[in-house]
C-alpha positions as CSV (number, residue, x, y, z in Angstrom):
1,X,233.7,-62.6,44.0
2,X,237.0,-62.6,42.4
3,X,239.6,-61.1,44.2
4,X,243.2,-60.3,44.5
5,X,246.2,-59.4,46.9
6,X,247.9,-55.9,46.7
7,X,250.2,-54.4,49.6
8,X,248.8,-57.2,52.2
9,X,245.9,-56.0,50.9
10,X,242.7,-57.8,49.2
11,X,241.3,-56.0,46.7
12,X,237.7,-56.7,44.8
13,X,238.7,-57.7,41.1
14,X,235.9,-55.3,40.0
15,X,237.0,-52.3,41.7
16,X,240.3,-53.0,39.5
17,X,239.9,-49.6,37.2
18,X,239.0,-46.9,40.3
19,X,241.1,-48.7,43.0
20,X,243.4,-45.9,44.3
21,X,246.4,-48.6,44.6
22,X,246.3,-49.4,40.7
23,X,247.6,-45.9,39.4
24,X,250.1,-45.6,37.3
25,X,253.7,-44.0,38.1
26,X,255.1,-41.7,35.2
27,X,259.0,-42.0,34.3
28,X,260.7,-40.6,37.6
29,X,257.8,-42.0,39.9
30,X,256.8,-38.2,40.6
31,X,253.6,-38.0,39.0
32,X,251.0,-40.9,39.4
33,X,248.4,-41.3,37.0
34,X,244.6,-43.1,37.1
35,X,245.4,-46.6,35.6
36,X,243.1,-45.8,32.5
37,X,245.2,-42.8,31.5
38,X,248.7,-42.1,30.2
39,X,251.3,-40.2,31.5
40,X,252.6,-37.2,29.2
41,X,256.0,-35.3,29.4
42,X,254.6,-31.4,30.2
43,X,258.1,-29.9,30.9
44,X,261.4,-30.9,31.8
45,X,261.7,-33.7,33.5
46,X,258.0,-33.2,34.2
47,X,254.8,-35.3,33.0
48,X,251.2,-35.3,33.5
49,X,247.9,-37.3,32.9
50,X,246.5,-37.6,29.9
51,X,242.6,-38.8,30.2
52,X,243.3,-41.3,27.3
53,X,244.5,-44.5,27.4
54,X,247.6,-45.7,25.6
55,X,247.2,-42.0,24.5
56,X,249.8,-39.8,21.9
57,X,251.4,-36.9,23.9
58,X,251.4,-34.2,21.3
59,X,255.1,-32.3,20.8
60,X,253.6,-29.2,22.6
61,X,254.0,-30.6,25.8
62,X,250.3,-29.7,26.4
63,X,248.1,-31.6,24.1
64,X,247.3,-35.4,24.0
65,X,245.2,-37.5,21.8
66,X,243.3,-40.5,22.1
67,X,245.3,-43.7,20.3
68,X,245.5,-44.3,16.3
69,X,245.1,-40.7,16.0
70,X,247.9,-37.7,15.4
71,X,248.3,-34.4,17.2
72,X,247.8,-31.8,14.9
73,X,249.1,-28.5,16.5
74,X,248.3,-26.0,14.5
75,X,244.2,-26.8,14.6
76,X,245.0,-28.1,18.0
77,X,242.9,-31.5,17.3
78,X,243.6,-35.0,16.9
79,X,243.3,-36.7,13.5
80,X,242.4,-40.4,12.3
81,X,245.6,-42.0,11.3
């Protein structure tokens, strides 16, 4: 079993994508994010997760889209590059 050391603590290498102490911190450190997702400006000074990975935050401040794709906010859906 491969493992490593986080915060004095060991941690299962295979747990690595649900472990609670792999999130992500947004820009400001007030919003933490799954480590699979991306964090998205919602507001001012704000941001929020995005399910996707490496995702496009769309200029609406509400939409995001998986990556190599483009928001398209007049449809609301995300387009092949």
């Amino acid at each position: 079993m491969k493992t490593i050391t986080y915060n004095n603590s060991t941690i299962n290498i295979s747990d690595w994508k649900t472990d609670k102490y792999l999130d992500i911190f947004c820009p400001g450190r007030k919003q933490r994010c799954p480590s699979e997702n991306t964090c998205c400006l919602v507001g001012k000074d704000k941001y929020g997760c995005c399910r996707y990975e490496e995702a496009v935050c769309c200029a609406d401040l509400i939409h995001c889209c998986p990556l190599n794709t483009v928001c398209n906010t007049e449809t609301m859906e995300c387009t092949k590059k």
